[in-house]
N, C-alpha and C positions, 0 to 999 in steps of 0.2 A: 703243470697246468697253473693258469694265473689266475687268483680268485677277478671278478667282475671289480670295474672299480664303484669305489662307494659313493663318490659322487654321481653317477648316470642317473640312479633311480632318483632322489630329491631331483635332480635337474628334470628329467623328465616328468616328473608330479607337476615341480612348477610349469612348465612348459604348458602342458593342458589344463592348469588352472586357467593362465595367461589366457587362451583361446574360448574357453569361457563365455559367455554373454551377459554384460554386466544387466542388473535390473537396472527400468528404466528409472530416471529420480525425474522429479517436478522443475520444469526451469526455475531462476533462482529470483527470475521477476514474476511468476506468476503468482497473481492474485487470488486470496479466498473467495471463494462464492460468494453474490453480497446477499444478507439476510433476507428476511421478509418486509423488512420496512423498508429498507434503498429500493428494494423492487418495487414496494408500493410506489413509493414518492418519484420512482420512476417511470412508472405507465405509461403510456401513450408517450412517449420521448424518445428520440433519436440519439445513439452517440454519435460524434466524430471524433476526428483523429485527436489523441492528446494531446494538449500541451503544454511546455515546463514553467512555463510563468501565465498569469492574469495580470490586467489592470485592476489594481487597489480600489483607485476612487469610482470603476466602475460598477464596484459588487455595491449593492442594498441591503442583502442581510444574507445571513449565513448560520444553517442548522446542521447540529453536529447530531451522530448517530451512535447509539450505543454498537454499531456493529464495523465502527473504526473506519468510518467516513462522515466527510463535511460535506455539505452540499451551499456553494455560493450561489447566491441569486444575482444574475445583473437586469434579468428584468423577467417576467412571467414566461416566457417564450425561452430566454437565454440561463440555464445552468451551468454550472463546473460542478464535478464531484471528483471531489481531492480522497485517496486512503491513506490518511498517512501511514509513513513504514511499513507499506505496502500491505493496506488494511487490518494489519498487526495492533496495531495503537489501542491497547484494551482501556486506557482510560476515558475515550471517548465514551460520554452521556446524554439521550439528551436536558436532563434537569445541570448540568454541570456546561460553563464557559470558557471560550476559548480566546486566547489573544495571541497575537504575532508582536514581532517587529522588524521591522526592513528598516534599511534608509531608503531605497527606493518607492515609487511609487506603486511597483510590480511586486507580488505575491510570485516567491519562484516553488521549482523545488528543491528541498533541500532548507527550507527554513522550517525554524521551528515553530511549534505551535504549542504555547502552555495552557495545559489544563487545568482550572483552577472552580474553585466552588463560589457562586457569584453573592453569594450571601453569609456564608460563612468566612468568607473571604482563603476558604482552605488550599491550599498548591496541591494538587496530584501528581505533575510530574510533566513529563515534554515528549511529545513525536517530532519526527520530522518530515515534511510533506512530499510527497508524491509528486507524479503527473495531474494533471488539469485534465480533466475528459469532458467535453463539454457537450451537453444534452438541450436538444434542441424541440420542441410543442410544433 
């Protein structure tokens, strides 16, 4: 009589691992829930569809969020809210300044955004920008 071989049993363990169901994971774009203050600052606003650049010279001003979003202003009625690093960006404050630079005249994504201390003239470091989602009154 011939012993079993010893390869079956591991092949068959793995086998039924294989078939298994993996847990489910988080897509690799999705964003954190946005805190209490983007919610606030966002109230009564619409999103639509995002998108990966703005015009530069059409934003007015633009307030960053301790909760790793910018909100650009191009007029009362018209927002973007950018996360950068896909709301990951923990240096965002709002007592703390942001600047870019393009050669263009368009804010894309994928440029960086330095955070820096507007008075102390301190560097905290750089994200890089997201999607545009732009929020409509």
């Amino acid at each position: 009589m011939r012993p079993p071989p010893i390869i079956a049993v591991p092949f068959a363990a793995l086998l039924a691992l294989s078939s298994a169901p993996l847990p489910a994971a988080a897509p690799a774009n999705s964003l954190p829930p946005p805190g209490p203050a983007l919610t606030k600052a966002l109230a009564g606003r619409t999103p639509g569809k995002p998108l990966t650049c703005i015009n530069l010279p059409a934003i007015g001003s633009s307030t960053s969020l301790a909760e790793g979003a910018i909100i650009y202003k191009q007029s009362s009625r018209l927002w973007y809210v950018n996360r950068p690093d896909d709301g990951r960006c923990t240096l965002l404050r709002r007592d703390r300044a942001i600047a870019t630079r393009t050669p263009s005249t368009q804010l894309c994504r994928g440029d960086i955004v330095r955070v820096f201390d507007p008075v102390g003239h301190f560097d905290y470091g750089a994200c890089g920008l997201g999607d545009f989602v732009p929020y409509t009154k």
